[in-house]
C-alpha positions as CSV (number, residue, x, y, z in Angstrom):
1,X,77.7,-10.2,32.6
2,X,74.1,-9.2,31.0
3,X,71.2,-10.4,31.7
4,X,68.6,-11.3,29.2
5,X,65.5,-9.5,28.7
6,X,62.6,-11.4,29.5
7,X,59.5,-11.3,26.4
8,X,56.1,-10.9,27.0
9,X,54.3,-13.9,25.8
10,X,51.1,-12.4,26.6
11,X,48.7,-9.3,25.7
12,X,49.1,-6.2,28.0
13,X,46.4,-4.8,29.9
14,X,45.8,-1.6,27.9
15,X,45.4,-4.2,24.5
16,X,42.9,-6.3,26.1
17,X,41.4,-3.2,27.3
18,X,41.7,-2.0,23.2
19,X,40.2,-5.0,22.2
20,X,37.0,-5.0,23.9
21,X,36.2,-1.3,23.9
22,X,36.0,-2.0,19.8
23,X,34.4,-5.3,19.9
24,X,32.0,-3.4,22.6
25,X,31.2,-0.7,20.1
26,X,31.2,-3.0,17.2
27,X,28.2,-4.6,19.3
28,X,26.4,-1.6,20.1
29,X,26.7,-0.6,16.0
30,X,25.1,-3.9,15.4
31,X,22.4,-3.8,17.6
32,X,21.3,-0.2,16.9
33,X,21.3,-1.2,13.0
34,X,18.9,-3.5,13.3
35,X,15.5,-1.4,13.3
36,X,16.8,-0.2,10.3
37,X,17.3,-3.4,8.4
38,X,13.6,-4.2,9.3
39,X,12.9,-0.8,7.8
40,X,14.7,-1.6,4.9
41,X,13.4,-4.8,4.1
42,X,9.9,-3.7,4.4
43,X,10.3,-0.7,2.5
44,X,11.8,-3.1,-0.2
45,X,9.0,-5.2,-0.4
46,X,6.7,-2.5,-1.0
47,X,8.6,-1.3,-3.7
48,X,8.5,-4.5,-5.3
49,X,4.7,-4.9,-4.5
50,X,3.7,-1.4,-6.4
51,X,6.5,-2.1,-9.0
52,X,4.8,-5.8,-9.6
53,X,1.4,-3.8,-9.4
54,X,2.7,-1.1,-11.9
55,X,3.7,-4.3,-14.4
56,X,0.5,-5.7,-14.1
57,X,-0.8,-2.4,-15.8
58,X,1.4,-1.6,-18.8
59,X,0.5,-5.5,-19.3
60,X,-3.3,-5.0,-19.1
61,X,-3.1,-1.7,-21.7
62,X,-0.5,-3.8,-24.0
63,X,-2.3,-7.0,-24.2
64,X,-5.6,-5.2,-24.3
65,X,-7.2,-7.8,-21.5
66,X,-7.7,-7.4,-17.7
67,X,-4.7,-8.7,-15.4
68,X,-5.4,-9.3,-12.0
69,X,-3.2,-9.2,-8.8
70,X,-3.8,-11.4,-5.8
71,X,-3.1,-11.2,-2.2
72,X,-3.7,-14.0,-0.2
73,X,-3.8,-12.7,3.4
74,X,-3.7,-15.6,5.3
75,X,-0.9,-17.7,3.6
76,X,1.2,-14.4,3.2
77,X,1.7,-14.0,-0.8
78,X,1.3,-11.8,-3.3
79,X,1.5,-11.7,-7.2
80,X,-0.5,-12.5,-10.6
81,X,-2.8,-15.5,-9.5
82,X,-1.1,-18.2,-11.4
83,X,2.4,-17.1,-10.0
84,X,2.0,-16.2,-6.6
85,X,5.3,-15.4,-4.7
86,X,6.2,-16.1,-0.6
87,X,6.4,-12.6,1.4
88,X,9.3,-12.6,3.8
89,X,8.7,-14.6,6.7
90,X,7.0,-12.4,9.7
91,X,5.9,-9.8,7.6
92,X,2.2,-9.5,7.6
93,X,-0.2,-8.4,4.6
94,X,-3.6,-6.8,4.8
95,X,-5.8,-5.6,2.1
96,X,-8.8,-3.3,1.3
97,X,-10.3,-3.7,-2.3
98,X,-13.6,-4.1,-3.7
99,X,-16.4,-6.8,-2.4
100,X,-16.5,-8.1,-5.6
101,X,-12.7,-8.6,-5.5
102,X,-12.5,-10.6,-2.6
103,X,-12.6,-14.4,-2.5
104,X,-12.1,-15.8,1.2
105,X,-8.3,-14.8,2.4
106,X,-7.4,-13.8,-1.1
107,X,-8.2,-10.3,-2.2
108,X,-7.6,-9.0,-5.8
109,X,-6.8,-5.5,-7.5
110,X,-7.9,-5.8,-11.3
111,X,-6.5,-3.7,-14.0
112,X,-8.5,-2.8,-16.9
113,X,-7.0,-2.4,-20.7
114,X,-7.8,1.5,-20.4
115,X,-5.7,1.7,-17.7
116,X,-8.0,2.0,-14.7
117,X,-8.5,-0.9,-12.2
118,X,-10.9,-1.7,-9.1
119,X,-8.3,0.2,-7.2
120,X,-7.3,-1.0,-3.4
121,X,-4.6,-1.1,-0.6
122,X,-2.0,-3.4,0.5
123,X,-0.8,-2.6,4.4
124,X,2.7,-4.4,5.0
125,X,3.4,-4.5,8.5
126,X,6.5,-6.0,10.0
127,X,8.5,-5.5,13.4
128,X,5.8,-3.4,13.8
129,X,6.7,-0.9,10.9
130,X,3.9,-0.9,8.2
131,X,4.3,0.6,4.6
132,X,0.6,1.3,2.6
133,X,0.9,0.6,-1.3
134,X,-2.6,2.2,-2.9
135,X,-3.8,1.6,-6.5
136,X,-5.6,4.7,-7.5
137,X,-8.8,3.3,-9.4
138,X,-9.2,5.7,-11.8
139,X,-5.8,6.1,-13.1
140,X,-5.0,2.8,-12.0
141,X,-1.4,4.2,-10.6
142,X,0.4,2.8,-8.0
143,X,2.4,4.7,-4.9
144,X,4.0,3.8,-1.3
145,X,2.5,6.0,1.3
């Protein structure tokens, strides 16, 4: 007479062991990803600040008027003063431009139909990475540096 074979109803030590060792470096992936993200996000803001900036140019030239660009500083946005758009939330903003394009916390770059504007830069900082967008005021150009 035979005996039956017992079954396993459980997991055996070398899966559990399987398991965890991926879920462990899973983890670790994760976490060392992060910094990055936070390098990624700024560095896409600041794309989308000097491509906003670059916009606000070809329209000056094509409309043949001055467009300008505000940054309020305190309240964290950015854009054309009647549209101004949130930054993300714990980035910060700082800006150098011209006395006479400064208003309290909000700080302006002007572009000129010729091209040219007052000229400035916008520091993004965030999880302590910054990016620098500067607006050449002569050619008016924007770049990340």
């Amino acid at each position: 007479m035979r005996r039956p074979v017992a079954t396993s109803a459980g997991f055996s030590l070398i899966e559990t062991l399987v398991v965890l060792s991926i879920i462990a470096l899973v983890s670790a992936a994760v976490l060392s990803a992060k910094p990055k993200t936070a390098a990624a996000r700024i560095n896409a803001e600041a794309r989308s600040i000097a491509a906003s900036l670059q916009l606000a140019r070809s329209r000056a030239r094509a409309r043949n008027a001055e467009i300008v660009v505000g940054v309020d500083t305190q309240k964290g946005r950015f854009g054309i003063v009647d549209a101004m758009r949130q930054l993300p939330d714990g980035m910060e903003v700082s800006l150098t431009v011209a006395a006479t394009e400064r208003h309290g916390s909000v700080g302006a770059v002007r572009f000129y139909p010729d091209g040219r504007s007052s000229g400035g830069e916008i520091l993004l900082t965030y999880q302590g990475r910054t990016e620098r967008v500067v607006v050449n005021w002569f050619t008016g150009d924007s770049r990340i540096e």
